[in-house]
N, CA and C atoms as a LAMMPS dump frame, in Angstrom:
ITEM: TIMESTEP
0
ITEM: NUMBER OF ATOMS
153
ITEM: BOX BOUNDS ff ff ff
-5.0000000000000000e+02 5.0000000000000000e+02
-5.0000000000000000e+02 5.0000000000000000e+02
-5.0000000000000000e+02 5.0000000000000000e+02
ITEM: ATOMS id mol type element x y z
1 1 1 N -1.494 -6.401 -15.119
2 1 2 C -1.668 -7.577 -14.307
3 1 3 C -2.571 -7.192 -13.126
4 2 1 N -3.428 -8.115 -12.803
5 2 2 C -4.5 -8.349 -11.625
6 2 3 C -4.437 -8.919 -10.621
7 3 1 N -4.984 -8.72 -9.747
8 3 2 C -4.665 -9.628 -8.443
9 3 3 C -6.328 -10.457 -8.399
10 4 1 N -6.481 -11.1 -7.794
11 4 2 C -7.975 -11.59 -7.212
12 4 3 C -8.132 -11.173 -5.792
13 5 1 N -9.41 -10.228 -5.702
14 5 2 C -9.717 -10.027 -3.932
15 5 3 C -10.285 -11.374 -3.105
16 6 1 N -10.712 -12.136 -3.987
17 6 2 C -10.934 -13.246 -2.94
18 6 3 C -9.983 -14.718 -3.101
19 7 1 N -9.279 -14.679 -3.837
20 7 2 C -8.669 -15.935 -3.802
21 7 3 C -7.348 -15.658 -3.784
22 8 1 N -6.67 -14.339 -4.043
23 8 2 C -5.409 -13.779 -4.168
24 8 3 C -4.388 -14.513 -4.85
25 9 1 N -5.76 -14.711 -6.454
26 9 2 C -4.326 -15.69 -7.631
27 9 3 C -4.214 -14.026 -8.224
28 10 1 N -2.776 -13.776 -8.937
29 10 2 C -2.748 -13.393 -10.206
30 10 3 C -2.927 -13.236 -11.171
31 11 1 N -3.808 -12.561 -12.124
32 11 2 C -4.755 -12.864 -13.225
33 11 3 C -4.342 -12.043 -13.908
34 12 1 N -4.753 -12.2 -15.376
35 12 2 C -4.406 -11.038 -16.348
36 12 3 C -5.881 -10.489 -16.787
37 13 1 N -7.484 -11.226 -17.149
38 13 2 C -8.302 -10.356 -17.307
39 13 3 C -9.756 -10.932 -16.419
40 14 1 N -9.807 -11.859 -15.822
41 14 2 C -11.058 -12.213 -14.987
42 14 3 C -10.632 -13.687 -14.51
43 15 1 N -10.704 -13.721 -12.958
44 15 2 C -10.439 -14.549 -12.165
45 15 3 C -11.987 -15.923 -12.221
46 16 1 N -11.625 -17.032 -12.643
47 16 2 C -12.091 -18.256 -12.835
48 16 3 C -13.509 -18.42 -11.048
49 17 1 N -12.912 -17.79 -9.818
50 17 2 C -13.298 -17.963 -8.476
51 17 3 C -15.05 -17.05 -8.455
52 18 1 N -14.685 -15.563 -9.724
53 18 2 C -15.636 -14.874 -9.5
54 18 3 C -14.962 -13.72 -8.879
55 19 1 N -14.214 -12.889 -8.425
56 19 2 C -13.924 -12.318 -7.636
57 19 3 C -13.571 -11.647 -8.035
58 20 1 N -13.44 -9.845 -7.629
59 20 2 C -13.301 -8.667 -8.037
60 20 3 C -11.476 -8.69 -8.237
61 21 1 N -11.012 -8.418 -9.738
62 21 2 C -9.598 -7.796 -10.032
63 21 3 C -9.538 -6.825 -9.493
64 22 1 N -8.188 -6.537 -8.795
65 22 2 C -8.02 -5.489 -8.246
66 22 3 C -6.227 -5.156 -9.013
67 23 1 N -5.84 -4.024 -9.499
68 23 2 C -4.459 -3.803 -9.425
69 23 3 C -3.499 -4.559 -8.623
70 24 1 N -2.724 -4.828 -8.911
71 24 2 C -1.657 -5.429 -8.231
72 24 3 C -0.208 -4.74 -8.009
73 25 1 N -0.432 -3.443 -8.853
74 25 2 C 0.83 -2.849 -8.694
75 25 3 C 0.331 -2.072 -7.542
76 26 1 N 1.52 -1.428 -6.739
77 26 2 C 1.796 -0.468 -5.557
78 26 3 C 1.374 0.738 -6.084
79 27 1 N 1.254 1.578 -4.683
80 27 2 C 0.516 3.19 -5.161
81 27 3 C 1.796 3.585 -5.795
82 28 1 N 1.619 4.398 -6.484
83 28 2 C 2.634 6.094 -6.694
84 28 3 C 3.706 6.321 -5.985
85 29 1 N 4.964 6.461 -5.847
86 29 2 C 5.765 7.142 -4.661
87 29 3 C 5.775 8.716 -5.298
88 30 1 N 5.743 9.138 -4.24
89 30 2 C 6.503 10.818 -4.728
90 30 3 C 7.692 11.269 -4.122
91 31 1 N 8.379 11.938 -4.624
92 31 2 C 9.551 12.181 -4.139
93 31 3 C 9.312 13.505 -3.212
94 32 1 N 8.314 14.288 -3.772
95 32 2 C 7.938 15.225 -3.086
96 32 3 C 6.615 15.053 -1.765
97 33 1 N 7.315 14.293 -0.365
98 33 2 C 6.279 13.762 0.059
99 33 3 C 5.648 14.928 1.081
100 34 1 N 4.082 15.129 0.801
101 34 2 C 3.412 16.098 1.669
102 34 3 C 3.579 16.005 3.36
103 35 1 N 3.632 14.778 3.6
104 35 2 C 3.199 14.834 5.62
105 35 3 C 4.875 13.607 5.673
106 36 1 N 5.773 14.168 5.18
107 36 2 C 7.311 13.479 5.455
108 36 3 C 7.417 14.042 6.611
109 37 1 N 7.119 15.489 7.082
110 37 2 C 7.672 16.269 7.787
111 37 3 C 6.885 15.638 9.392
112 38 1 N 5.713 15.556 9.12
113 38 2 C 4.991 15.417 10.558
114 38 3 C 5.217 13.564 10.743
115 39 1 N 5.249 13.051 9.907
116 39 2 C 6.029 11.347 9.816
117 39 3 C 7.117 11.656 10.833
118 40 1 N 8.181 12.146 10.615
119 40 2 C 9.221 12.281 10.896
120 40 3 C 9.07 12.509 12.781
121 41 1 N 8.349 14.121 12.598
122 41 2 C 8.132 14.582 14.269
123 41 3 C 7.598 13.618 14.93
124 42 1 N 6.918 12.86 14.576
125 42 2 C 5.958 12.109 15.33
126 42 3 C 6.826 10.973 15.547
127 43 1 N 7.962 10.216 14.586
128 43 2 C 8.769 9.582 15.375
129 43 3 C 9.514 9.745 16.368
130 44 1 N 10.196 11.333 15.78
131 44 2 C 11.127 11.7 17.02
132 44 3 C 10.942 11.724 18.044
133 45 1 N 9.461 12.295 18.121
134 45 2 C 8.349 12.363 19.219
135 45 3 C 8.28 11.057 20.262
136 46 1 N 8.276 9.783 19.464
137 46 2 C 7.783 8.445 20.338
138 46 3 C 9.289 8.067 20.325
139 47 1 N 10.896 8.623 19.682
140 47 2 C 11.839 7.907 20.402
141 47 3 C 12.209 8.491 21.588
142 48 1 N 11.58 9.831 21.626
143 48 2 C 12.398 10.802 23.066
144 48 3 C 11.661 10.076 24.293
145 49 1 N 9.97 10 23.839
146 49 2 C 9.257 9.605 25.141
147 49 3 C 9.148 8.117 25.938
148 50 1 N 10.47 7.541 24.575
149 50 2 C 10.431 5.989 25.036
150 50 3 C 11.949 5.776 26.246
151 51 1 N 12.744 6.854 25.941
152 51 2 C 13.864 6.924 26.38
153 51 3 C 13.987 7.248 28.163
């Protein structure tokens, strides 16, 4: 399934508007996430300095 970039219908193989299909499904998750760790600091980071 497709999305439309300019009219944002749902399509299955070419949008009627002209407009580039794009995926419609979500990226990848990984369970093994690379920058979880600096995500994380960087919150802790902005709840200490809000406090």
């Amino acid at each position: 399934m497709f999305k439309c970039s300019a009219c944002g219908k749902y399509i299955l193989i070419q949008c009627t508007c002209g407009g580039k299909a794009v995926p419609a499904e979500p990226p990848k998750f990984s369970a093994a996430d690379k920058y979880g760790k600096y995500r994380r600091m960087a919150k802790s980071f902005n709840y200490a300095k809000n406090q």
